[in-house]
C-alpha positions in Angstrom: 0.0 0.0 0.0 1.0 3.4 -0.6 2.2 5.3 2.2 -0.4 7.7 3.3 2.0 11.1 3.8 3.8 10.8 0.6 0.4 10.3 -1.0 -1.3 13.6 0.8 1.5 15.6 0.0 2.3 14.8 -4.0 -1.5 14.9 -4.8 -3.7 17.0 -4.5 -7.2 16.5 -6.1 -9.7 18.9 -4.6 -9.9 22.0 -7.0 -12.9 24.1 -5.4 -12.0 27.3 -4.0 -8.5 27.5 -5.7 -7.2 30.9 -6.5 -5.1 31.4 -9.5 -1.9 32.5 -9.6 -2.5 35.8 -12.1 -5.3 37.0 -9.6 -2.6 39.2 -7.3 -5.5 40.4 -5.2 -6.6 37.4 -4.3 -3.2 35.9 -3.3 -2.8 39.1 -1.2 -6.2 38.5 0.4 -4.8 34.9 1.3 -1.9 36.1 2.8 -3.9 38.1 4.8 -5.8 35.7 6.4 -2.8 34.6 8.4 -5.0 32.4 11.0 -5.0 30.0 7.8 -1.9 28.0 6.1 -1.8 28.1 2.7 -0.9 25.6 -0.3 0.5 26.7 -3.7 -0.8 23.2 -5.9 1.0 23.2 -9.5 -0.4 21.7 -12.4 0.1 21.6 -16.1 -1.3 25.3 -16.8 -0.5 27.2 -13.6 0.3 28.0 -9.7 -3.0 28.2 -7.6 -3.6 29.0 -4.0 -5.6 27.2 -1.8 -6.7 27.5 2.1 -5.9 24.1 4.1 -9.5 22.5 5.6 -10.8 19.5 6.4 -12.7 18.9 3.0 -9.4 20.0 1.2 -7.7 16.6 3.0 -10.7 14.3 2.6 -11.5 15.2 -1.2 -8.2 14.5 -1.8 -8.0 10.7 -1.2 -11.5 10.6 -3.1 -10.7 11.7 -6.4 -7.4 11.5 -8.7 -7.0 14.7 -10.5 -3.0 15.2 -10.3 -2.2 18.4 -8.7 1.8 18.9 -7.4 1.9 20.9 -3.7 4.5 23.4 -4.6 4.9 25.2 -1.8 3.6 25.3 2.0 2.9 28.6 4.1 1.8 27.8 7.7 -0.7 30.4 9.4 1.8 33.6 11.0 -0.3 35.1 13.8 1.0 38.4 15.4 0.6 37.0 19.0 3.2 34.0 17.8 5.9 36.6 16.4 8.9 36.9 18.9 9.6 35.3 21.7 7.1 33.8 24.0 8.7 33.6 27.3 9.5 37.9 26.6 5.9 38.0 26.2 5.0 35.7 29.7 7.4 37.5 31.2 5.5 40.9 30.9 2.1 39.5 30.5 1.6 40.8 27.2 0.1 39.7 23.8 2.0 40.9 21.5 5.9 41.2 21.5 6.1 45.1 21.0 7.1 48.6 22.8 6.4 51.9 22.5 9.9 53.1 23.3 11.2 55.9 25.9 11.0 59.4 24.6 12.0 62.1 27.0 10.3 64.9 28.5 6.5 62.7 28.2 7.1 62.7 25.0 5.9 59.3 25.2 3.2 60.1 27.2 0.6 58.6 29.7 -1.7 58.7 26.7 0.8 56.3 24.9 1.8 54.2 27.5 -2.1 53.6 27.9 -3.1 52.6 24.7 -0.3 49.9 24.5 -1.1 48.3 28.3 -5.2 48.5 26.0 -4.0 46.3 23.5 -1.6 43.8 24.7 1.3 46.0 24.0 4.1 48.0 26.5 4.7 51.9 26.8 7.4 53.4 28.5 6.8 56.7 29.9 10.0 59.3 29.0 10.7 59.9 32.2 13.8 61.9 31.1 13.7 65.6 31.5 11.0 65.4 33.7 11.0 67.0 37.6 10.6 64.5 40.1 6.8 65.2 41.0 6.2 65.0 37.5 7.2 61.9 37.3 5.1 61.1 40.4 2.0 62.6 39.0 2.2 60.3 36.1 3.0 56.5 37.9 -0.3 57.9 40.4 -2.5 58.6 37.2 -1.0 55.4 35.0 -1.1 52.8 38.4 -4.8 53.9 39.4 -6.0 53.7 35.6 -3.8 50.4 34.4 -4.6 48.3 37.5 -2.9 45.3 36.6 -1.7 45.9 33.1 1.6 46.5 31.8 3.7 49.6 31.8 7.0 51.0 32.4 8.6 54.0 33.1 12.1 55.4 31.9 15.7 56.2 33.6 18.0 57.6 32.2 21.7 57.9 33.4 22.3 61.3 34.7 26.4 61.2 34.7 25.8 65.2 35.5 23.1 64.2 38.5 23.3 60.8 40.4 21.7 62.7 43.3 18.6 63.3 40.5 19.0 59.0 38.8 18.6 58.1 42.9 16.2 59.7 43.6 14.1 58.8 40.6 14.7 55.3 41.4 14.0 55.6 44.9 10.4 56.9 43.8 10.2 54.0 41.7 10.9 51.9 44.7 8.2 53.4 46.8 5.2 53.9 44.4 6.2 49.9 43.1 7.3 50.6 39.6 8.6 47.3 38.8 9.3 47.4 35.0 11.9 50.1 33.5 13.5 51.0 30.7 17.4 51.9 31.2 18.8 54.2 28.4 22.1 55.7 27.7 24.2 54.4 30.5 27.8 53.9 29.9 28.5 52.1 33.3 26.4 50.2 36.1 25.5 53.1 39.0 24.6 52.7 42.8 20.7 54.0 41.6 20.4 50.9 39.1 21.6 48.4 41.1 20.0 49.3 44.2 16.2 49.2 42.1 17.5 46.0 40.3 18.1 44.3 43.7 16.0 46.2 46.7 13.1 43.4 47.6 14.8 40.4 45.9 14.1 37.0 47.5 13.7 33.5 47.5 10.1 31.3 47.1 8.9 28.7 48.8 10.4 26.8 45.8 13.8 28.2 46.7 13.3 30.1 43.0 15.0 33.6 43.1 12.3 36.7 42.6 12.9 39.3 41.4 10.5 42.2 41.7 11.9 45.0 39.9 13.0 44.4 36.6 15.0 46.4 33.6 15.1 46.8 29.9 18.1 47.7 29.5 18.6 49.8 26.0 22.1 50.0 24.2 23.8 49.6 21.2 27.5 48.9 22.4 28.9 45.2 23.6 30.7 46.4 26.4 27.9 47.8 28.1 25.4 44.6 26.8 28.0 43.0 29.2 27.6 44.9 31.8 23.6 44.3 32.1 24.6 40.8 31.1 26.2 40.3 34.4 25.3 40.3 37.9 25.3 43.3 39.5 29.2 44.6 40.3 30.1 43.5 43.7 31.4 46.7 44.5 28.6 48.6 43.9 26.8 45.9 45.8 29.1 46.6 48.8 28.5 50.0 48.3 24.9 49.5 49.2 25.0 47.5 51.9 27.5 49.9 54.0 24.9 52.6 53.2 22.3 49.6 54.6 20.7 50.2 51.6 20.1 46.7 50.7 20.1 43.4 53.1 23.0 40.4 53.2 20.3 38.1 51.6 19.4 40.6 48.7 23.3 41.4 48.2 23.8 37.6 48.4 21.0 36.5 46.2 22.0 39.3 43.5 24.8 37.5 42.5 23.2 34.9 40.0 21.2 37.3 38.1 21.7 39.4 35.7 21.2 43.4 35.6 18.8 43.2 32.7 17.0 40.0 31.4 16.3 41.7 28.4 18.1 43.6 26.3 17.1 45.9 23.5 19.9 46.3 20.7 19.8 50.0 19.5 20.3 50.5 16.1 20.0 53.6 13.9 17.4 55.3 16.5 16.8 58.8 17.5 17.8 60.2 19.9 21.0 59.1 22.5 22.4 56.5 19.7 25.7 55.0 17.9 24.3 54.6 14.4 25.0 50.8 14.3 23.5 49.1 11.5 20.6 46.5 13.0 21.8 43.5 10.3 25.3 43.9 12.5 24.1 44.8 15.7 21.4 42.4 16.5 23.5 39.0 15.8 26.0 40.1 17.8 24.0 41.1 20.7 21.9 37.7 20.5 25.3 35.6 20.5 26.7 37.4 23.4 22.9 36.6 24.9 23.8 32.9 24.4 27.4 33.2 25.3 26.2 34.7 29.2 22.9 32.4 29.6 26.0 29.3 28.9 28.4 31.1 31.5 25.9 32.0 34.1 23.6 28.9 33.8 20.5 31.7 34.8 17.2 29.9 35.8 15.2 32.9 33.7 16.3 33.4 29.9 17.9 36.7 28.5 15.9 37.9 25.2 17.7 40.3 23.1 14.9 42.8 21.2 15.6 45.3 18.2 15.1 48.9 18.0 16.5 51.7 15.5 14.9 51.8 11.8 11.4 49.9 12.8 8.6 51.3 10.5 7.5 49.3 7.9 5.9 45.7 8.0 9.4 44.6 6.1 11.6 45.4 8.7 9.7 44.2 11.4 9.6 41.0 9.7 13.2 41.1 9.2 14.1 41.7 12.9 11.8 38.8 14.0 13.0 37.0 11.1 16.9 37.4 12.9 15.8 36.0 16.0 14.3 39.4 17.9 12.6 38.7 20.9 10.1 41.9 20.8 10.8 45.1 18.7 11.0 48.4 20.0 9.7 51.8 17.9 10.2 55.5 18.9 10.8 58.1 16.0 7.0 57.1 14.3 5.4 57.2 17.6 6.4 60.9 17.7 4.3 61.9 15.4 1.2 60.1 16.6 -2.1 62.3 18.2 -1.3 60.7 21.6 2.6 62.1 21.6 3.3 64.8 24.2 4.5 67.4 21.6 3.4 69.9 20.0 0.7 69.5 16.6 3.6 71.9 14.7 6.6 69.3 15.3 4.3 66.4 14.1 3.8 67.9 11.0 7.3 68.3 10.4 7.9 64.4 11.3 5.3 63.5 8.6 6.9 65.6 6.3 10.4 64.4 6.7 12.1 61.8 4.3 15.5 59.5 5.4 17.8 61.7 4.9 16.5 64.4 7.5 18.1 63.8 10.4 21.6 64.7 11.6 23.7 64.2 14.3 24.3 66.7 17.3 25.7 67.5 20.7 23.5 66.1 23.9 22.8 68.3 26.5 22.9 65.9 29.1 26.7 65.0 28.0 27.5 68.1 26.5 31.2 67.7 27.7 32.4 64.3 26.3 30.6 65.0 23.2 28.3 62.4 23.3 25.3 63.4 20.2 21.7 62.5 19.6 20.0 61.8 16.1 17.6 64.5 15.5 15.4 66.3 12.3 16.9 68.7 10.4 14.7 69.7 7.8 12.6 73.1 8.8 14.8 73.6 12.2 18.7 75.7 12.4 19.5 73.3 15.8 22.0 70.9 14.3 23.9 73.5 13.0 23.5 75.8 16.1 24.6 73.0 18.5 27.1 72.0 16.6 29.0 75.6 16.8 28.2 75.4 20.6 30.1 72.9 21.0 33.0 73.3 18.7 33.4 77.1 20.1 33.6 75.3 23.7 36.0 72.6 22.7 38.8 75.3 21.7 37.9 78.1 24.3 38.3 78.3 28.2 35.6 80.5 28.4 33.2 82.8 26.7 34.9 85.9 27.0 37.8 84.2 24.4 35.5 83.8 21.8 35.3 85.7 18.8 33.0 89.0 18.7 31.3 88.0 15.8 30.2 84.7 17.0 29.6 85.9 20.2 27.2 88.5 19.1 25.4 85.5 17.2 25.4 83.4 19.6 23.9 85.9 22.4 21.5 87.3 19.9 19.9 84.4 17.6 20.9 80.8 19.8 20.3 82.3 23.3 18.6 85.7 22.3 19.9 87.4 25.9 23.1 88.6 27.1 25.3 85.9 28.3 25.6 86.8 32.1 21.6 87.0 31.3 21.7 83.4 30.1 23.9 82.6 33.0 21.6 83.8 35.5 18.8 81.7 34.2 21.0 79.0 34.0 21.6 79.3 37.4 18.4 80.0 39.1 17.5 76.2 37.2 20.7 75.0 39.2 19.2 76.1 42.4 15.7 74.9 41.7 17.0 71.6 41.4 19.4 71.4 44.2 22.6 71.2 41.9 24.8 73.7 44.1 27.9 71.8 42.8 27.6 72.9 39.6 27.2 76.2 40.2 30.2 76.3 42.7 31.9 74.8 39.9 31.0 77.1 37.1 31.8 79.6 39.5 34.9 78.8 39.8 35.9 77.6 36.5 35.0 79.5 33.4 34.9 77.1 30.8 32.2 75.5 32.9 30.4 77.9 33.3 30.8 78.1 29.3 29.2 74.7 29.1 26.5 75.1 31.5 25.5 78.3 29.9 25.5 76.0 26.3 23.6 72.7 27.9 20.9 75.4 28.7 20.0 76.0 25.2 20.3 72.6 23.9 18.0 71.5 26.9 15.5 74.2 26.5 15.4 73.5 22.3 13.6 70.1 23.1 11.1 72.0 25.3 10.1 74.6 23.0 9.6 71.6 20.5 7.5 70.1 22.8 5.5 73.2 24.1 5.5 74.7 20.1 6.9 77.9 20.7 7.0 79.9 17.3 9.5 82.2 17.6 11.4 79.4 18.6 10.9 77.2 15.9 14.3 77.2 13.9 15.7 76.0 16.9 13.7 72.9 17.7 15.6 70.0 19.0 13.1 67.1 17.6 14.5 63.5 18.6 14.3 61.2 15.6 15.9 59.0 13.0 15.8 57.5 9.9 12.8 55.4 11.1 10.7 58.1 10.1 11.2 58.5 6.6 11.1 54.8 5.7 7.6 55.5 8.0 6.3 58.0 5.8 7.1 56.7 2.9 4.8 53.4 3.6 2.1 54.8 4.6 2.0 57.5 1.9 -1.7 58.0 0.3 -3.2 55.7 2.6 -5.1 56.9 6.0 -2.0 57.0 8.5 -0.3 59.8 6.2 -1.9 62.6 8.0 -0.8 63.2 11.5 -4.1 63.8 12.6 -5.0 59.0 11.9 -1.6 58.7 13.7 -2.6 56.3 16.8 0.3 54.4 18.4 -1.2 51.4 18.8 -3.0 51.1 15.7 0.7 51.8 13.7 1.7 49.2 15.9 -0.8 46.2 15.4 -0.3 47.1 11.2 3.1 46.6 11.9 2.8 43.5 13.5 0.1 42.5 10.9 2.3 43.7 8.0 4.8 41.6 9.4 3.0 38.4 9.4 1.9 38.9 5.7 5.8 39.9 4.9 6.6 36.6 6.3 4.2 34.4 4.6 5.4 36.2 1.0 8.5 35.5 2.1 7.9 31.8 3.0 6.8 31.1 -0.9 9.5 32.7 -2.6 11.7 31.1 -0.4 10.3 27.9 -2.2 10.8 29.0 -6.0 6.9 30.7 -5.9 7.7 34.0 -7.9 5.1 36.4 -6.5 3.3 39.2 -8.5 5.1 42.6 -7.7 1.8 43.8 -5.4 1.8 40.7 -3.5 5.0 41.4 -1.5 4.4 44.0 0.8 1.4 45.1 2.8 -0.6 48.2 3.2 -2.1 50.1 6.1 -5.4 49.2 7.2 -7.7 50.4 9.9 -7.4 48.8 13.2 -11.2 47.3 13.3 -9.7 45.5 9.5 -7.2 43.8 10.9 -9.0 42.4 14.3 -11.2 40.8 10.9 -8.4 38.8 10.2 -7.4 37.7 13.3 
């Protein structure tokens, strides 16, 4: 007797419902129903498409009309992309964030509508005062219940007094979930949230109640979060009786960050790596510390930087991403805390406009964000701030012409003006030290006087002050173009259909569909130029398909 397998999958006889390989539409409305595999059958005239059911398998041992299976595409649901113990981990459904933007610009707004649907948000805790950031975990705990969110910290190398203390209201209001961004070394203020409350179950399994993401784009600190905590910062704590014997004990075999988000060509705080490089190289260091550290919980490596069409969203789950991450497209979305003005310079900007420039949170070791350049003068303007400070001791050694430039179109006051604004913020925040300092240094003074404007740039983005428009400091990168470029003519190109989470769920979506396409040509099926991509659709579409 024939063997049953080989006979199901070298014939196939039932012909109803088969979709022909010329009718592009209909292949793209098969690939769209990604609940549902799909079979490509090949006879003597063509390619068709056909859905996988039960009277598909049960025709086929009745009749004997020859058809060839060509090619198999199993269902792709967006709950299935990534990596499901990422997704257990953080209770969610689908394997995506809305990334950290500073100064709210990823808002309460945002980070509710991805805890809605099945998705994480960050608040951008950056930037923000301290009962800012109070106001927001009161309003996002009491709304969220028991859904998932997070909130940002960023390393403050100019502030560890301010990183403390935002960690130490993390601690007490039970933020358990955060986002760490742009640290270059392990502090006292992350390890002492990573490790404050850890214990033991009745299983003798470690817990953990405070977790990171940790977000970077460089091996050496990937390490870092790798690894358990530094033992000397450790010790640190527990002379300050910070932290317990058993928590200082137990916070040796785990590690800093169970996940870790590789940060590729992003806005913002980045190092322009390239994601095809980046994200490898971050997964095999994963495997290389899970084989070192034998840790009970796995690491997961995600992907940020360049996310914004279904193709590369595909491509970063397709390299083994564990959740993606996207920032520069949520910008321009109704929910973003910035001003209606800057979103319509995001929707309008193409790939090649952004640039680099200084930071002003580490103005002095000329560390640079990613920001747009098109329709502001601030990448230019930074840039001259900080070249004029690298080859002058203080302000008074500059040139008069670019003094008089300076003072009259980047900080349009007087600089001992500027200084005293400058400051008065100083005081306000309890940062005597720098003031002493500028005091009695002048190039610091110099710097301090410099940070100011590049700090105040993003505000005036955010709050849309006109007269302050060429010197907006928008956060963004590449991402956007490639963004508006997808979704041009369809419903998402105004700002005004932006919605995070619907952008997100068409990624995701678009994704799935990418990956099936993919799946056939990767078995010799040559697809109709339409049928390889997707287009945005409304939210209530896509729930049809799922």
């Amino acid at each position: 007797m024939e063997n049953i397998n080989e006979t199901l999958f070298s014939k196939i006889f039932y012909t109803e419902n088969i979709m022909s390989f010329e009718n592009s539409n209909s292949l793209n409305e098969l690939l769209m129903q990604v609940n549902k595999p799909i079979f490509a059958i090949q006879n003597n005239d063509a390619i068709h498409f056909i859905h996988n059911d039960n009277d598909f398998f049960t025709a086929a041992f009745k009749e004997d009309t020859l058809h060839h299976i060509k090619a198999f595409v199993p269902a792709v649901r967006p709950e299935n992309l990534g990596d499901k113990r990422f997704k257990t981990r953080h209770a969610l459904k689908y394997p995506y964030i809305a990334g950290a933007m500073a100064n709210g610009i990823t808002s309460v707004a945002i980070v509710k509508t991805m805890a809605e649907n099945g998705m994480i948000g960050f608040l951008g805790a950056g930037g923000l005062s301290i009962e800012k950031i109070k106001e927001n975990i009161i309003e996002l705990k009491s709304t969220l219940k028991d859904r998932p969110f997070g909130f940002n910290l960023i390393h403050s190398p100019g502030d560890p007094a301010h990183e403390m203390a935002t960690v130490e209201l993390y601690l007490k209001h039970q933020v358990n979930l955060i986002s760490a961004a742009a640290f270059m070394r392990m502090t006292p203020a992350l390890v002492y949230y990573r490790i404050k409350g850890i214990h033991t179950n009745d299983n003798g399994h470690i817990v953990t109640p405070h977790n990171i993401i940790a977000k970077v784009s460089r091996i050496e600190i990937a390490r870092q979060f790798f690894s358990p905590p530094p033992e000397k910062l450790v010790n640190q704590l527990l002379e300050r009786k910070l932290i317990t014997q058993q928590e200082a004990r137990l916070s040796q075999h785990i590690p800093m960050a169970q996940d870790l988000t590789a940060e590729a060509d992003s806005g913002g705080h980045t190092d322009n790596r390239p994601a095809l490089t980046l994200l490898p190289t971050m997964i095999a260091l994963k495997n290389e510390f899970m084989e070192t550290f034998n840790y009970k919980d796995p690491l997961c490596v995600g992907l940020a930087g360049g996310i914004a069409t279904p193709e590369s969203a595909a491509a970063a789950f397709g390299m083994g991403a564990a959740y993606i991450l996207t920032g520069s497209i949520n910008q321009s979305c109704v929910e973003a805390g910035i001003c209606e003005d800057v979103k319509k310079m995001l929707c309008q900007a193409e790939q090649a406009d952004v640039a680099m420039a200084p930071a002003a949170d580490m103005f002095e070791i000329g560390a640079k964000v990613q920001v747009l350049k098109r329709g502001t003068m601030f990448p230019v303007r930074a840039d001259k701030l900080y070249k004029l400070y690298q080859s002058h001791n203080s302000f008074d050694e500059i040139d008069e012409k670019s003094k008089h430039e300076i003072q009259e179109k980047f900080l349009q006051a007087r600089f001992e003006d500027a200084w005293e604004s400058t400051k008065d913020f100083f005081h306000k925040t309890g940062n005597i030290k720098e003031i002493e300092k500028a005091q009695a240094d002048p190039k610091h003074k110099m710097a301090l006087v410099f940070r100011s404007y590049l700090g105040l740039s993003s505000k005036w983005a955010i709050k849309g002050i006109p007269q302050r428009k060429m010197d907006y400091q928008i956060w963004c990168g590449p991402a956007i173009g490639a963004f508006n470029q997808w979704v041009k003519g369809s419903f998402l190109e105004p700002h005004e259909n932006r919605k995070t989470a619907e952008i997100a769920l068409n990624l995701l979506f678009g994704a799935c569909v990418c990956t099936r396409a993919s799946i056939l040509k990767t078995q010799g099926i040559e697809l109709p130029m339409n049928a390889n991509g997707f287009n945005p659709i409304r939210k209530e579409e896509i729930f049809l398909y799922l």
